[in-house]
Structures are given as C-alpha cells and as structure tokens.
VEXMARMI-576212 format. One record per residue (C-alpha): residue number from 1; x negated, y negated, z negated. Coordinates in steps of 0.1 Angstrom, whole numbers. Layout:
BEGIN
- mitor  xx  yy  zz
- NUM  X  Y  Z
...
This chain:
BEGIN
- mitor  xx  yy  zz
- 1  0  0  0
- 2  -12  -35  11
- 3  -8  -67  3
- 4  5  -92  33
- 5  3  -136  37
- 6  4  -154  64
- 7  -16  -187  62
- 8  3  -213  77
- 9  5  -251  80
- 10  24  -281  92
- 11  1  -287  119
- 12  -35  -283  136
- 13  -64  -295  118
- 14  -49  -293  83
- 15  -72  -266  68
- 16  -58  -228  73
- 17  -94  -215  89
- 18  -111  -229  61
- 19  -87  -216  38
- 20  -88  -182  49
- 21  -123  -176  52
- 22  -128  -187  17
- 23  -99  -169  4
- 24  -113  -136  23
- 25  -148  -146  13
- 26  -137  -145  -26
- 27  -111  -119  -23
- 28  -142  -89  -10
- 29  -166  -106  -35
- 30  -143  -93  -63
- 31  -145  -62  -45
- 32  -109  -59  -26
- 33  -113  -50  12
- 34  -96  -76  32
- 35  -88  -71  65
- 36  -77  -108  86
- 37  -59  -115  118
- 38  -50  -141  136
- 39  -17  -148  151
- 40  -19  -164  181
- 41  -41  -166  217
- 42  -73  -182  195
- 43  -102  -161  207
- 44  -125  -182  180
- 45  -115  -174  149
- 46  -117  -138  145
- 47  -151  -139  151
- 48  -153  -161  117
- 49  -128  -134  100
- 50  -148  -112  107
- 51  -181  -127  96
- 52  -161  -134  61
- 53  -147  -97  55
- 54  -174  -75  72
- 55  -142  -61  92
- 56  -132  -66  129
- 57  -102  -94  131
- 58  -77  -94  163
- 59  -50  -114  173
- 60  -16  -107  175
- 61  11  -126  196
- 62  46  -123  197
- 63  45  -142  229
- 64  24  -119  247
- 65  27  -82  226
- 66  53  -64  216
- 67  63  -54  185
- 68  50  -17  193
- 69  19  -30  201
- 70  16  -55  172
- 71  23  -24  147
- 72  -2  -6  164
- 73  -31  -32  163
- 74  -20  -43  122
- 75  -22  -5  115
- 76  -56  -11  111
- 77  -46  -28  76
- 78  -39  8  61
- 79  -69  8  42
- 80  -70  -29  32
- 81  -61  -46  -4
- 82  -51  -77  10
- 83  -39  -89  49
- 84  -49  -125  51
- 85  -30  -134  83
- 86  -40  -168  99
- 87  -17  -192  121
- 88  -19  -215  151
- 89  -5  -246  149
- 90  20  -256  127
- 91  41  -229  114
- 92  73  -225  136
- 93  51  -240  167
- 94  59  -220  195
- 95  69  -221  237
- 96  105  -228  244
- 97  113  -197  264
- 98  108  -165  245
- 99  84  -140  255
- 100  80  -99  248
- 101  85  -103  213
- 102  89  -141  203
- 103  77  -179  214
- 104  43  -175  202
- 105  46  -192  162
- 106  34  -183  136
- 107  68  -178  122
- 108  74  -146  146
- 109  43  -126  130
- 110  55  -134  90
- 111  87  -124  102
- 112  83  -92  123
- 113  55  -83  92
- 114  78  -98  66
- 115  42  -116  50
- 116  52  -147  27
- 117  41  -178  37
- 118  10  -192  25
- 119  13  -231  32
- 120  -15  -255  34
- 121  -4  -289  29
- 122  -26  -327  34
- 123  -6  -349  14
- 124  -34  -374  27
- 125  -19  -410  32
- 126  20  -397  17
- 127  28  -386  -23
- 128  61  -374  -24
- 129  67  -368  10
- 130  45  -338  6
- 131  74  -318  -7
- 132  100  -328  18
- 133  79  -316  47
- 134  74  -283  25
- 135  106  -272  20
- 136  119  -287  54
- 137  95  -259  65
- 138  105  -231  39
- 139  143  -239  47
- 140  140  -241  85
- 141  145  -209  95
- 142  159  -181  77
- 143  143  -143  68
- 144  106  -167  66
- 145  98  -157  28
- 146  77  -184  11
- 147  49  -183  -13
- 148  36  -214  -22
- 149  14  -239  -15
- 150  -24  -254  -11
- 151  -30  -286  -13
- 152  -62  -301  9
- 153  -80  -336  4
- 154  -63  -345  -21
- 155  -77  -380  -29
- 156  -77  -382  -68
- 157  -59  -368  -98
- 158  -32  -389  -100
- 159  -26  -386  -60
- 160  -27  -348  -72
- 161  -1  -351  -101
- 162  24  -373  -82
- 163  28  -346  -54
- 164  28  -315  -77
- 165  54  -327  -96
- 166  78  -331  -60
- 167  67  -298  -52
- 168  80  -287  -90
- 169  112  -305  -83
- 170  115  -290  -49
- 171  112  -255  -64
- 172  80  -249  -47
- 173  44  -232  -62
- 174  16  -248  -65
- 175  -16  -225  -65
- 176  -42  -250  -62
- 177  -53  -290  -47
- 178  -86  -292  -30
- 179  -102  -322  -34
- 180  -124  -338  -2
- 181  -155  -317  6
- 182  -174  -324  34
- 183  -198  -296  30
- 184  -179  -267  44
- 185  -166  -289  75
- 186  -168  -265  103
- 187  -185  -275  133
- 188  -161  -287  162
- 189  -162  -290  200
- 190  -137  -293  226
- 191  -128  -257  227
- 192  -120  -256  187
- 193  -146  -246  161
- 194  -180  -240  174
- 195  -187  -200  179
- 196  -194  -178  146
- 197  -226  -165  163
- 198  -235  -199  174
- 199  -240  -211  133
- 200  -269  -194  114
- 201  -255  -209  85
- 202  -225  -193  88
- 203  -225  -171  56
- 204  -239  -203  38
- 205  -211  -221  48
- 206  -184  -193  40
- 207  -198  -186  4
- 208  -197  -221  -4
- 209  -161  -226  7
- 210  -155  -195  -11
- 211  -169  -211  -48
- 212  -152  -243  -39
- 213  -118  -225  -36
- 214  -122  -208  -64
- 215  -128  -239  -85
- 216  -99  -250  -78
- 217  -69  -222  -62
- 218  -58  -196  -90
- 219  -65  -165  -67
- 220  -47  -142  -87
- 221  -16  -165  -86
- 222  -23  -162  -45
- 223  -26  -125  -45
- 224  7  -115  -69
- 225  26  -142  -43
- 226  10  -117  -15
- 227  39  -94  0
- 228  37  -57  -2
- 229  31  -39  26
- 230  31  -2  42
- 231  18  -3  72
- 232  27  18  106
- 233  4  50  114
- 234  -21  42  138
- 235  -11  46  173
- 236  -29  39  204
- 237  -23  3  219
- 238  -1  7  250
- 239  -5  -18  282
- 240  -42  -26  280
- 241  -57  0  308
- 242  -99  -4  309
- 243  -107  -22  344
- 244  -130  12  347
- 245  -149  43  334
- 246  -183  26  327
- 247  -177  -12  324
- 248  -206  -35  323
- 249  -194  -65  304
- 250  -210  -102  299
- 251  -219  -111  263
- 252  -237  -135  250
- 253  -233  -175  238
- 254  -218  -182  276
- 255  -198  -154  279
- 256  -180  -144  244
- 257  -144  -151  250
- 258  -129  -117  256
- 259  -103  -108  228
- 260  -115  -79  206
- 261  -83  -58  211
- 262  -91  -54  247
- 263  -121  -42  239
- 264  -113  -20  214
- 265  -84  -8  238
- 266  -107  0  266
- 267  -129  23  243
- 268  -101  38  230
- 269  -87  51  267
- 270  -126  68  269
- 271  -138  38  287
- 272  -179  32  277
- 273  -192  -4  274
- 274  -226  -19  284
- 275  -231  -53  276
- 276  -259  -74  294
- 277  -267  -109  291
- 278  -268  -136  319
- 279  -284  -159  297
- 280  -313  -141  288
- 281  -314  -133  328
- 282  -299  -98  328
- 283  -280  -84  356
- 284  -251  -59  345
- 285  -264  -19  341
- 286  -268  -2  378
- 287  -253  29  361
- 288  -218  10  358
- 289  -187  10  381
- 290  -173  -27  372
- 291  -183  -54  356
- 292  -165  -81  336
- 293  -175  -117  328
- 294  -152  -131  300
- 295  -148  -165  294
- 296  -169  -190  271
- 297  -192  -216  273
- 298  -206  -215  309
- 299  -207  -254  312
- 300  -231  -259  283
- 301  -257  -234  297
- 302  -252  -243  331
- 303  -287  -250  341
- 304  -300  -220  327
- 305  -276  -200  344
- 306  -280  -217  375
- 307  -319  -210  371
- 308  -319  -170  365
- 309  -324  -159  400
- 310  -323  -125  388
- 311  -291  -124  373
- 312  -277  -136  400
- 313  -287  -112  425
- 314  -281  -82  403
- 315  -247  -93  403
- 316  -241  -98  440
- 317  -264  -64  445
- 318  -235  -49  421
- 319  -206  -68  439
- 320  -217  -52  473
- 321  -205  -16  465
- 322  -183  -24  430
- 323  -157  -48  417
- 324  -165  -73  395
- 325  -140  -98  377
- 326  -143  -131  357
- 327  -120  -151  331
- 328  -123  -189  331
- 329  -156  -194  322
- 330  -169  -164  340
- 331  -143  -169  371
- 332  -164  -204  373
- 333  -195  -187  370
- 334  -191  -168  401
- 335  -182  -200  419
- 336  -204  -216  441
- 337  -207  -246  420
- 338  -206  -263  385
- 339  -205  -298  376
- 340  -213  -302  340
- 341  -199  -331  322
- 342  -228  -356  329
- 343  -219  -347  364
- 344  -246  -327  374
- 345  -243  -299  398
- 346  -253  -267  396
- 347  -256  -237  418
- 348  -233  -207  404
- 349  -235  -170  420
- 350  -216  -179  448
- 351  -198  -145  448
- 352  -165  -163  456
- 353  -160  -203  471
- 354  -147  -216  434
- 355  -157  -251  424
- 356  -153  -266  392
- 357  -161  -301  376
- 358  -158  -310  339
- 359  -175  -344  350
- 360  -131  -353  345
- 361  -122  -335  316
- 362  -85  -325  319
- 363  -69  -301  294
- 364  -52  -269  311
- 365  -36  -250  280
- 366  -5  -224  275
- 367  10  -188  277
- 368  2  -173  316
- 369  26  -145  333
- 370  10  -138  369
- 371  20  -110  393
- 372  -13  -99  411
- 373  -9  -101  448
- 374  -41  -82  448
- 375  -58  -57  426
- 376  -85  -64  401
- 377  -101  -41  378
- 378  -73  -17  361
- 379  -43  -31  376
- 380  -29  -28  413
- 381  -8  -52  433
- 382  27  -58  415
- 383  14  -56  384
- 384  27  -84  359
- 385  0  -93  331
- 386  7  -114  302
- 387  -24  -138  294
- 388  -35  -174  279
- 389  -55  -204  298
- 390  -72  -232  277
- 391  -101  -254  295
- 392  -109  -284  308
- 393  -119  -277  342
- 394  -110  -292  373
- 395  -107  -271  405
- 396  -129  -294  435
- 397  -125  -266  458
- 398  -107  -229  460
- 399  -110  -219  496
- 400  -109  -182  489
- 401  -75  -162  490
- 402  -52  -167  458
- 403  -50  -138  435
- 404  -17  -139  419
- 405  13  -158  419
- 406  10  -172  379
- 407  36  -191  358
- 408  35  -209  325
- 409  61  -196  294
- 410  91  -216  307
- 411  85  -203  348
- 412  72  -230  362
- 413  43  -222  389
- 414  6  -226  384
- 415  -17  -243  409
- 416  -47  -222  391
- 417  -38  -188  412
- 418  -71  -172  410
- 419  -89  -160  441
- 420  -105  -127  453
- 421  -132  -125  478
- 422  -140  -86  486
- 423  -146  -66  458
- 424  -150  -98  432
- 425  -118  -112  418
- 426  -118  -146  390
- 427  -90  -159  372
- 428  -84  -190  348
- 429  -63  -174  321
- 430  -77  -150  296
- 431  -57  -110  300
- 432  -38  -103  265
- 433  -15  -75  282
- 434  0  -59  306
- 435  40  -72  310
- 436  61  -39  309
C-alpha cells in the first residue's frame, strides 16, 4: 500500500518542482522510497525526479494516454512509500477539447488516481486573497480531494500570520510557509529549467532545498494528508511500438528530450538500445537498423555539431540503407541549416531540405494529433500518433515532401507537417502514443 499527492499550484512559476524535489529529497533521507511522476508533456522534470529519489520518473497525460496505459506506467509505484506526483500549470489548466482520457490538467491525474491535492500557494503582493484563490480551486471541481497547503516567499511573519489565519477561516491546512530563498533557484532557459545532467551541483542544490523545507513544512503532517493507494499490477504499456529491433538512439546534452516511457516501452517489446553521441562526434552503431534523434538543445551546440564531420557522414552512411527519424531538435538537425539566435548559420546534415532560424524567436507550444501520410520508424501510413510540440523555431524553408497531416487539441491544422526525404523522416512534435 502506497501513499499518493499530487503537487499542484495556481499557476507556472509558483514553486511545485522545487517543492517536490525537496519533499522527495527528505522523504528517501528518512529512508521511505519515493517514487515521482509528472503529469503532463514536460520532458524536463523527471530527469530532476529522478536525480532526487534514485528512481526513474515518467509522465503521464490524460491528454495523450489512456487510463490503461496510465495504470500501467504508475504500476511502477507498487513498491514505493510515498507517490509525489507533480503538475503543469496551474491545477485544472488543460486544452479545451478533450483527449484519450482528459484535457491534459493536472486535475485529470488526482482524479483518475484519486491523489489529494497538495497546493502550493505565493501569497506574494496579496494577504487574504490567498485563501480565496485556494478554496476557489479546492471547490471548482468536484471528486478533486484536497490536502492542504504550502505557502512560498512569504515576505515576513506577519505577512505569514495574516494569510494562515484566512486559510484557518477557509477551512484549509496549512503545512508550512517558506520564506524567500534564493539559493535553491533552479537554473532557467527558454525551454524551462536547465537539464538535470547539465547542473553538477544538482544534488547540492536538492539537499539544500530539502533542509530548507524541512525547517519549515511539518512533513509528517504532508505524508498523513497523503492518499492511500493500491496500485494496478504491472502490465505492459500498449501503443508505443519500438521504431525497430536494434535502435541507435542520440543522447547527450543536444539530444536528451525523448520521454522515458518510450524508452522503457521499446525495451520492454525486446527492442535493444545503443546510444551514441553527436556531440562528442559519434556516428550511431553500424550494427543497428534505425536510428533516432530526440529533441533538445541542438541550437546551443550548433557550431559544434556543425563541425563534427564525422558524425555527419556516419549518419548519411546509415541513412543510405536504414531509416533514420528526428524530433524537433533532432528533425532540425538533419536540416540543411541552422541559424542560432545571434543569427549565425550553420551547416546541419543535410539528410532532408529543413531550415530553421531561432534568429526570431517564436513560441510553437500544444498537444499534436498527426496521421502519417508516410511511414516512419514503427508506424505505417494511416497511423494516428498522439504527441507534444514546444520550441521556438522558425521554419525558413521545408521543400521536402510533408510527412503527416498534424492538428493541435481543438482540430485546427498545423503548418509544421514534417517532411520525409527517402529513408530519413523529422518531425516538430515529440511521439507520447500511438491514437487507438
């Protein structure tokens, strides 16, 4: 038997990563195993769950899953104390058209789960008001159970006493107020948080937002509030087919953006994995039959990229006899060119006729549904693939033949089709599942 929370807030930028990695952090250094996801399309934060538990963190997303397969990837809890479930957004922040299982929120995943509500509040620049927006948000929707509350940057004691006392009157727990603490800030850029495996100080930064929060959060308070929770058996995780047998797959600082549940999926069909670095000038392993570039960073290492020569032509050597496919920042990569945001150009693979400039940073974010006009790795014409697109790339040039006809969540068409050329195929959106 487990315990289950959801970690919620308002809104972005309010303070649930922070809060859950020092919550997890504290939680496994009193010797409970915690075991995190994250509900949502955020392909950032596990990596930080998982560098505060020692346990592997995946996303689930009522948008994109369903329910099936959201049992089957939370099964993994079985074993756990205490499920620290992390939100996007602010808690009932969703599309407007429903998907597989739900919009998207946060509020889908506490409900299917039935997890109480752990809700991070900044009372910053309002008192009172505090409560109001809480129970607004505990009332909103009905069958959403409710915990309590942490408050974050709160400015002084008194600031402190004048909203616990509306949240008494409201009816609502208090478990703790943190204070400003610029310390454990996490590193930002314009994709979110900096990468896990980017930060050296990661575990220095985790352990002191761990003490911090314990200063000043009754944990104990936290865990009772915690729902419990009997978890599915393990079952596979249906509509995620491995692009191949032997996949070769990009991974390094350019190239981590592939969500861990697809991976896992793939080894669990039998698929093997052999990862390779572009960065460090590696072309993907001769004794593979595909290979797969995720998304990441590409435009922050594009010079470097644009330099290893023999990267490059291992990968069209590969693409000459096997199929090779790339997500955003990969699909880029195998572009002819690159414009980084100083507006310097740089040579790409060339492997398709893709150019991209973030010289004119424009935001392309939201839920994907495309029907492939043309196989790519593990899925044939016709077939309808549920995925998520968030970068700000601008297309200067797609000459090559569109992949897929691709919609956002309320139907609308997408200019960003993808394109295939041969045997190599590139798309914008990152693949979450297969639409059944």
């Amino acid at each position: 038997m487990a315990r289950g929370l959801v970690i919620s807030a308002p809104a972005s930028g309010v303070g649930k990563t922070t809060l859950t990695l020092a919550l997890a952090r504290a939680y496994r250094d009193r010797g409970l195993s915690v075991q995190c996801f994250k509900s949502g399309p955020d392909y950032i934060d596990p990596a930080f769950h998982a560098a505060a538990t020692g346990r592997v963190s995946v996303n689930i997303d009522s948008w994109a899953m369903s329910r099936t397969t959201i049992e089957a990837l939370v099964a993994r809890a079985a074993a756990a104390d205490i499920v620290l479930t992390e939100g996007s957004m602010g808690l009932f922040d969703g599309v407007a058209t429903p998907g597989v299982s739900g919009t998207g929120a946060t509020a889908d995943t506490a409900a299917m789960m039935d997890w109480p509500v752990l809700l991070v509040i900044d009372p910053s620049g309002q008192a009172q008001t505090a409560a109001a927006v809480a129970a607004g948000l505990r009332d909103f929707r009905p069958g959403i159970r409710f915990a309590g509350v942490v408050l974050n940057r709160v400015a002084s004691p008194r600031h402190e006493d004048l909203v616990r006392r509306a949240l008494a009157d409201a009816g609502i727990a208090v478990f703790g107020a943190l204070p400003r603490h610029a310390e454990i800030n996490l590193p930002k850029r314009h994709l979110g948080l900096v990468q896990a495996e980017e930060q050296k100080g990661i575990d220095r930064l985790i352990d002191e937002a761990a003490r911090f929060v314990m200063e000043h959060v009754d944990l104990d308070a936290v865990l009772q509030s915690a729902g419990d929770w009997s978890p599915q058996s393990a079952s596979p995780i249906a509509s995620l087919t491995p692009p191949g047998q032997r996949i070769a797959l990009a991974r390094d600082a350019a190239f981590s953006f592939i969500y861990p549940h697809m991976v896992e999926a793939w080894r669990a069909a039998g698929a093997e994995i052999s990862t390779f670095s572009p960065l460090a000038d590696e072309g993907p392993d001769a004794g593979t039959d595909v290979c797969w570039l995720p998304g990441g960073y590409p435009e922050l290492h594009a010079a470097r990229l644009s330099a290893n020569k023999r990267f490059q032509r291992a990968l069209a050597s590969f693409a000459e006899t096997r199929a090779v496919h790339g997500e955003c920042g990969g699909y880029m990569v195998l572009g002819t060119v690159l414009t980084d945001a100083e507006g310097t150009s740089h040579a790409m693979a060339g492997l398709l006729g893709l150019e991209t400039s973030f010289a004119k940073r424009r935001m392309h974010l939201g839920y994907r549904l495309a029907e492939l006009a043309a196989p790519i790795p593990g899925y044939q014409a016709g077939a309808r693939l549920r995925g998520h697109e968030f970068h700000y790339s601008t297309i200067v040039s797609q000459p090559d033949t569109p992949l897929a006809v691709v919609r956002d969540a309320t139907g609308a068409m997408i200019a960003e089709t993808g394109s295939r050329r041969g045997s190599v195929t590139g798309t914008f959106f990152h693949l979450i599942a297969e639409d059944k």
